[in-house]
C-alpha positions in Angstrom: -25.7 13.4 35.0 -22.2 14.5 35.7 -20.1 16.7 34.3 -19.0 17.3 30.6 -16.8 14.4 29.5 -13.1 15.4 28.5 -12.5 14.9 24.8 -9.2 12.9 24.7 -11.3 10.5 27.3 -14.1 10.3 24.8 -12.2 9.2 22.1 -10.5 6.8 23.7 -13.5 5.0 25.1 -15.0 5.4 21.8 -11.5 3.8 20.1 -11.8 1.1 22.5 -16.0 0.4 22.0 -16.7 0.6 18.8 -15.5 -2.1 15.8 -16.7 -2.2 12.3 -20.3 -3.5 11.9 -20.0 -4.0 7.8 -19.3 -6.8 5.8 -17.0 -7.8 2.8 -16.5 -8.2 -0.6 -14.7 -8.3 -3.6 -14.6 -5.7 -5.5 -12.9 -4.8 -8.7 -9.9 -2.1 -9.4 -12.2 0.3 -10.8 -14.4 0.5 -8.0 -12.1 0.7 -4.6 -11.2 4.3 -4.5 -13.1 5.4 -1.1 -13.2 1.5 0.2 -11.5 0.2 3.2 -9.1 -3.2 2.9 -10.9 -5.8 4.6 -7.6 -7.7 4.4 -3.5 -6.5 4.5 -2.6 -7.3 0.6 0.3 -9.5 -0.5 2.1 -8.8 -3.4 1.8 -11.4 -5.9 4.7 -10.0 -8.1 7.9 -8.2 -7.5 8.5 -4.9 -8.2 10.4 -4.1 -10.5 10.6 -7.7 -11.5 13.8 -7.3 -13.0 16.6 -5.2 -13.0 15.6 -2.2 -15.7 17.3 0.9 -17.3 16.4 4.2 -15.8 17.5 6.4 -18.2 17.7 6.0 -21.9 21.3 5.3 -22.9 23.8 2.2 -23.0 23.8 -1.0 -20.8 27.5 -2.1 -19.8 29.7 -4.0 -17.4 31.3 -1.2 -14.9 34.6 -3.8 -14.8 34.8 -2.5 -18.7 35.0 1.4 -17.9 39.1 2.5 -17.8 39.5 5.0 -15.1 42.0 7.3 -17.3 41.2 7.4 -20.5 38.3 6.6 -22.7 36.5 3.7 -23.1 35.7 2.1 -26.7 32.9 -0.7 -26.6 31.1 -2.4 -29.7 27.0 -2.0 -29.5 25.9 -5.6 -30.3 22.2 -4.9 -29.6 19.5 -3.0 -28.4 16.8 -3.4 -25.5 13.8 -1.5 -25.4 10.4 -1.8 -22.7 8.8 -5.0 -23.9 11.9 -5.9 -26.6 14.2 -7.4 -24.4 17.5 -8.1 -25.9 17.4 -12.1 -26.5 20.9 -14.2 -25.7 23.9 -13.2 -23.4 25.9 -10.3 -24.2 29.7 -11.2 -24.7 32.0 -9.2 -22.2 33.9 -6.0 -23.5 30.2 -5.1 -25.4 27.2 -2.9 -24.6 23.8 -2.5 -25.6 22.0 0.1 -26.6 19.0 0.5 -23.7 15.9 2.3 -23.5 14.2 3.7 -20.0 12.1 0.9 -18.3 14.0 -2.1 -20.8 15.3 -5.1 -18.5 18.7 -5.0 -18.3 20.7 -8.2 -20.0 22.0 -10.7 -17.5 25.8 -9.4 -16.7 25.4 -5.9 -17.3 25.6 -3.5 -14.3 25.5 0.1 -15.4 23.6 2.4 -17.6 25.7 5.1 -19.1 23.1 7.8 -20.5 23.2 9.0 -24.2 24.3 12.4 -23.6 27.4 11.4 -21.4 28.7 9.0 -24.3 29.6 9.4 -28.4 28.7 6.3 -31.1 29.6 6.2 -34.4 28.2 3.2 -36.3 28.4 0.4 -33.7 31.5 1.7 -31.6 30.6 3.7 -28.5 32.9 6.1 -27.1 32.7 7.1 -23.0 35.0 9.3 -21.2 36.4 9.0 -18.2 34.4 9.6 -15.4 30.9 9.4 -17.7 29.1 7.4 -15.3 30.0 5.8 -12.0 29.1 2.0 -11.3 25.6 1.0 -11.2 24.3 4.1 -12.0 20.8 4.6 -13.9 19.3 0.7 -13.2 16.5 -0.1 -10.8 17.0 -2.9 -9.2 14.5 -6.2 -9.6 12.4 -6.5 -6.3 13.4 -2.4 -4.5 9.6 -1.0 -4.5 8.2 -4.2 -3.1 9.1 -8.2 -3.1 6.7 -10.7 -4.3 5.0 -11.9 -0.7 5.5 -9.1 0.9 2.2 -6.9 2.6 1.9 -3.8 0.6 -1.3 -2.1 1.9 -3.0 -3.2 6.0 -6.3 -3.6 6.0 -8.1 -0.5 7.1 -6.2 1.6 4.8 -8.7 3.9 2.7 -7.8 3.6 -0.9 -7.4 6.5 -3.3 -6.2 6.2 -7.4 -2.3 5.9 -5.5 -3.3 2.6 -4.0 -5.2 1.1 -7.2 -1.9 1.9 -9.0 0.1 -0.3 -6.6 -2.3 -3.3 -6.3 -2.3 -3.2 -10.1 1.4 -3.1 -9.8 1.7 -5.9 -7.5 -0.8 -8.4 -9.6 -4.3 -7.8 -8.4 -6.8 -6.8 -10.2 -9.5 -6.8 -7.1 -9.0 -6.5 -3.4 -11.5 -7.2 -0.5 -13.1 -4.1 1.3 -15.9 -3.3 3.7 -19.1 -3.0 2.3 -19.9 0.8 2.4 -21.7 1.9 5.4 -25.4 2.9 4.8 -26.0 6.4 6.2 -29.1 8.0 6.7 -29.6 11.9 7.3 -31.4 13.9 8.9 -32.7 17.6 10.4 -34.7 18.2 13.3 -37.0 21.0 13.6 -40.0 22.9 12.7 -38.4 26.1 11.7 -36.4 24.5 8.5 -37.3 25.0 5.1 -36.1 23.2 2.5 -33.0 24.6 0.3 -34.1 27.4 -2.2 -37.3 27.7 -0.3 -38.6 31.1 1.0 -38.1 30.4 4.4 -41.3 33.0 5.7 -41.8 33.6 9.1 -39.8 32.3 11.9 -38.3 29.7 9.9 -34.7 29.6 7.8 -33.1 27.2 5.3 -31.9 23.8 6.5 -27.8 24.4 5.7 -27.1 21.5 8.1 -28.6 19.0 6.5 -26.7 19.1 3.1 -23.2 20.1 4.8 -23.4 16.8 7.0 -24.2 14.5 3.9 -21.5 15.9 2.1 -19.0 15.5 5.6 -20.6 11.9 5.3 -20.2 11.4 1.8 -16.4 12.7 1.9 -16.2 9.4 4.9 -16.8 6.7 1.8 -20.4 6.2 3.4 -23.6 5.7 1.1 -26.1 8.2 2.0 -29.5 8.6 1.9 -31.1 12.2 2.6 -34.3 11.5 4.8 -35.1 15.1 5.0 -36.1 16.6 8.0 -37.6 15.4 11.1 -40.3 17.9 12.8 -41.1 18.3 16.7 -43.4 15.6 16.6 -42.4 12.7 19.0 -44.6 10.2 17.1 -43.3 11.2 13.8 -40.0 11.3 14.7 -40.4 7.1 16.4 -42.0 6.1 12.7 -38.7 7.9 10.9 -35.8 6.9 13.0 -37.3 3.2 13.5 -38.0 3.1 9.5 -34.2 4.5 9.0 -32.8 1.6 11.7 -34.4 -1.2 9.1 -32.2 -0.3 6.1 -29.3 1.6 7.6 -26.4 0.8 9.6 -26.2 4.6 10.9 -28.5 7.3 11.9 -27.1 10.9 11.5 -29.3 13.4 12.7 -27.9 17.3 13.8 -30.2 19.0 16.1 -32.5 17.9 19.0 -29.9 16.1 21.2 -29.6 18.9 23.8 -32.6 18.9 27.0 -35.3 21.5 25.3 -38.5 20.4 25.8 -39.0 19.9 21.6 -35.7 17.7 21.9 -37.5 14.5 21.1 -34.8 13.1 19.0 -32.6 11.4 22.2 -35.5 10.5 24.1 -36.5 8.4 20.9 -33.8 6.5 20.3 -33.6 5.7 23.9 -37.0 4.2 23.8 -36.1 2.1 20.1 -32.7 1.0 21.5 -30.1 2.5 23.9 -28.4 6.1 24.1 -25.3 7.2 25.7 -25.9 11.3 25.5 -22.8 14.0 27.0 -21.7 17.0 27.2 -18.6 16.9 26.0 -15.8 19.7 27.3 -15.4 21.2 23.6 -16.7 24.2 22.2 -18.2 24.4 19.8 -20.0 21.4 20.3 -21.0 20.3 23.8 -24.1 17.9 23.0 -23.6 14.6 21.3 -25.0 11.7 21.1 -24.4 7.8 20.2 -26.9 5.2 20.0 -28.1 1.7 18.7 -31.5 1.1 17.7 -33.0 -1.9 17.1 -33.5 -2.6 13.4 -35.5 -5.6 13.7 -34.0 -9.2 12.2 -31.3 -9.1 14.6 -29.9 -6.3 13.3 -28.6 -3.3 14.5 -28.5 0.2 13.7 -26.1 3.0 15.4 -27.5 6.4 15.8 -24.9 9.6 15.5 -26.7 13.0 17.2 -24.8 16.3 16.0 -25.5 19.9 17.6 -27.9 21.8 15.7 -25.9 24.8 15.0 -24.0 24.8 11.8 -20.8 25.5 13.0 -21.0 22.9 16.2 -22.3 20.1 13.5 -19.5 20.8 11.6 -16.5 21.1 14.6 -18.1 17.9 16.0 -18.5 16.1 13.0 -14.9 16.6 12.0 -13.0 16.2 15.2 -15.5 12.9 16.7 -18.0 11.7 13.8 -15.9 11.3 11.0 -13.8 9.1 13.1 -16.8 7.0 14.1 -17.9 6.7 10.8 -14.8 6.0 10.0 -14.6 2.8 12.3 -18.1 1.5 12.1 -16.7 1.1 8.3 -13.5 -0.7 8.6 -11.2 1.7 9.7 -8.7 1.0 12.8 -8.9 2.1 15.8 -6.2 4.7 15.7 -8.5 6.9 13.3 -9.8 8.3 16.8 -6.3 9.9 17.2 -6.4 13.7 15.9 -4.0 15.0 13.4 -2.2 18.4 14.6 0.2 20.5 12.8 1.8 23.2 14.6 0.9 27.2 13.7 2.0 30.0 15.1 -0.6 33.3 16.4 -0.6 35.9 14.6 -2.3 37.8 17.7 -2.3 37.0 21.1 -5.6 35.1 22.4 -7.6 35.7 25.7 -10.3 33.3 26.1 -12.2 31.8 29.3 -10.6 28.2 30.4 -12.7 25.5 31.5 -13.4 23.8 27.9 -11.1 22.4 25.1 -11.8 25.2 22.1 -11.6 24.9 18.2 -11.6 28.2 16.5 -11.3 28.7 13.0 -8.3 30.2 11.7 -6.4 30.9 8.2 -2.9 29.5 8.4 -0.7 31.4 6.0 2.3 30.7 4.5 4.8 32.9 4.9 7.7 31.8 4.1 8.7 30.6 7.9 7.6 27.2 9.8 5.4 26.5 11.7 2.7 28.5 9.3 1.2 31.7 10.5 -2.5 31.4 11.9 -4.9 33.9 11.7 -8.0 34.0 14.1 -11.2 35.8 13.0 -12.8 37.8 15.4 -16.4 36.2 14.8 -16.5 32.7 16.3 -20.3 32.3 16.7 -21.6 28.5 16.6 -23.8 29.7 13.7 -21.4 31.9 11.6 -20.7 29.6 8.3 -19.3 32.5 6.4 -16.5 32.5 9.1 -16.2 29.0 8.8 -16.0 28.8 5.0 -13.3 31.3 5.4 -10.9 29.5 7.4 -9.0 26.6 6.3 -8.4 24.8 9.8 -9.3 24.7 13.2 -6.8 25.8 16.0 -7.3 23.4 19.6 -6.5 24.8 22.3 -6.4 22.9 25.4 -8.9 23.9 28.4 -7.5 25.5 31.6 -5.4 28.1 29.3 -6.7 32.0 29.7 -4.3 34.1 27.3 -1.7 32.2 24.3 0.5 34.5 22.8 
């Protein structure tokens, strides 16, 4: 095998191999936050669809306002949301107007109530109260009937079932979730809560990946833990690939002789396994195995220590995850925001390094990031004190 693969060259490939493998469907308002569009989305309406009153206050024609003195207008009706004012509104009037009430045909400018004085039905502005076309939104500025409002790919959250409502849908077609399954490897994990005895300690990694999965929009189904048994671990994986469209196991994709998980999937289907230039990490693997019917299900290996799972999982599985289930391709891209050390680092080059740090904000930009001195591939409680992960790029020895 040759020599560790460079991240930014994995992702690419891996932007530029995979493509979503679910289908679509309709599916109502209610259920599409944490769905992918299937489909860009057309407005069917226009937004607002007609020129309405920001502010509560009085509806007028800005060609009515004197520059120098004040202005006296009758009121010869009101408008409020849902109560539009019926019939045309003579010139030299206004109308008393409410926030969100469309405005009457002619009218160009809201004066608001605090800016003007009415007694009975004779409003009173002064000069300089409110300058032309002031306190309206206009028919059609959000978004025009016709026009795309969300691409498909986009993963929906309550903001985007508020603007398909908006627009005129009440449903939207997404990809079908993607059907997870979860594993563990190895002999010496114990369930959760369980004494873990001899040799043996909890499984953590198995719980944090279903929730990393879960937090992906994925349906997941815990299949516990696979042991070093090569025959059981054929019957699980090939009984997962029937009913899933990924395997996720963490654990038993490096070359130890109780590895058996890679050598499995190999034999079931086909494996691409690296070493990937990153720490933590190194080890991954990707997969298909054959699901019977013509069907095919990919297979996801993670690094067995908790910290390495999680690195990996965040900075390469969540994006495959992400486009196996609709997402485009550009979800391989990494975000990055830029921090600034609080302490120079000194570090060995040769591999592409995520530490955990604890950007602070303190008052100046970029933030301030904080490196904790234990970076150990099994330390969680490092981990769950850190609240991103600082890259630094391989061939650097010392960053100030």
């Amino acid at each position: 095998m040759s020599g560790p693969r460079r991240l930014d060259d994995l992702l690419a490939d891996l932007a530029d191999r995979l493509r979503p493998v679910v289908g679509r469907e309709r599916v109502g308002l209610d259920d599409l936050p944490g769905r992918r569009l299937a489909e860009d989305v057309a407005a069917r309406l226009s937004m607002p669809p007609w020129d309405n009153s920001a502010m509560d206050g009085y509806a007028l024609r800005a060609a009515d306002l004197a520059a120098d003195r004040d202005t006296v207008l009758p009121v010869v009706g009101s408008a409020a949301a849902g109560h539009p004012l019926a019939g045309p509104v003579p010139p030299g009037a206004a109308v008393r107007i409410f926030t969100g009430a469309p405005v009457p045909d002619g009218l160009d400018t809201v004066v608001i109530q605090e800016n003007v004085s009415r007694d009975g039905d004779t409003l009173r502005i002064p000069p300089g109260a409110v300058r032309p076309g002031a306190n309206l939104r206009r028919a059609g500025e959000d978004f025009t009937a016709g026009r795309t409002v969300l691409a498909a790919g986009t993963r929906l959250d309550p903001r985007h079932v508020a603007l398909l409502a908006s627009a005129g849908h009440d449903s939207a077609a997404a990809f079908e979730r993607l059907r997870v399954a979860v594993f563990s490897t190895g002999d010496e994990l114990v369930p959760p809560g369980t004494p873990p005895g001899p040799g043996r300690i909890a499984d953590s990694n198995r719980p944090m990946v279903a929730a990393l999965v879960r937090q992906v929009g994925c349906r997941v189904t815990d299949l516990g833990c696979l042991p070093d048994d090569p025959d059981r671990v054929r019957s699980a994986l090939a009984g997962a690939a029937r009913d899933h469209d990924v395997l996720v196991t963490s654990g038993g994709v490096s070359v130890g002789d109780a590895d058996h998980v890679t050598a499995t999937v190999a034999a079931l289907g086909h494996l691409d396994s690296w070493k990937v230039a990153m720490k933590p990490g190194k080890p991954l693997a990707l997969g298909r195995l054959d699901g019977g019917g013509g069907r095919t299900a990919y297979f996801l290996g993670l690094p067995g220590n908790p910290v390495s799972a999680f690195v990996t999982f965040c900075v390469i599985g969540r994006a495959v995850l992400a486009r196996l289930g609709g997402a485009p391709a550009d979800v391989f891209a990494l975000p990055f925001r830029p921090a600034r050390l609080a302490d120079p680092i000194g570090r060995k080059p040769g591999r592409r390094e995520f530490l955990r740090v604890v950007l602070e904000a303190d008052g100046a930009a970029p933030p301030l990031a904080r490196v904790p001195a234990n970076q150990g591939s099994a330390t969680l409680s490092t981990l769950c004190g850190s609240n991103a992960l600082l890259d630094l790029p391989d061939g650097t020895a010392r960053l100030d």
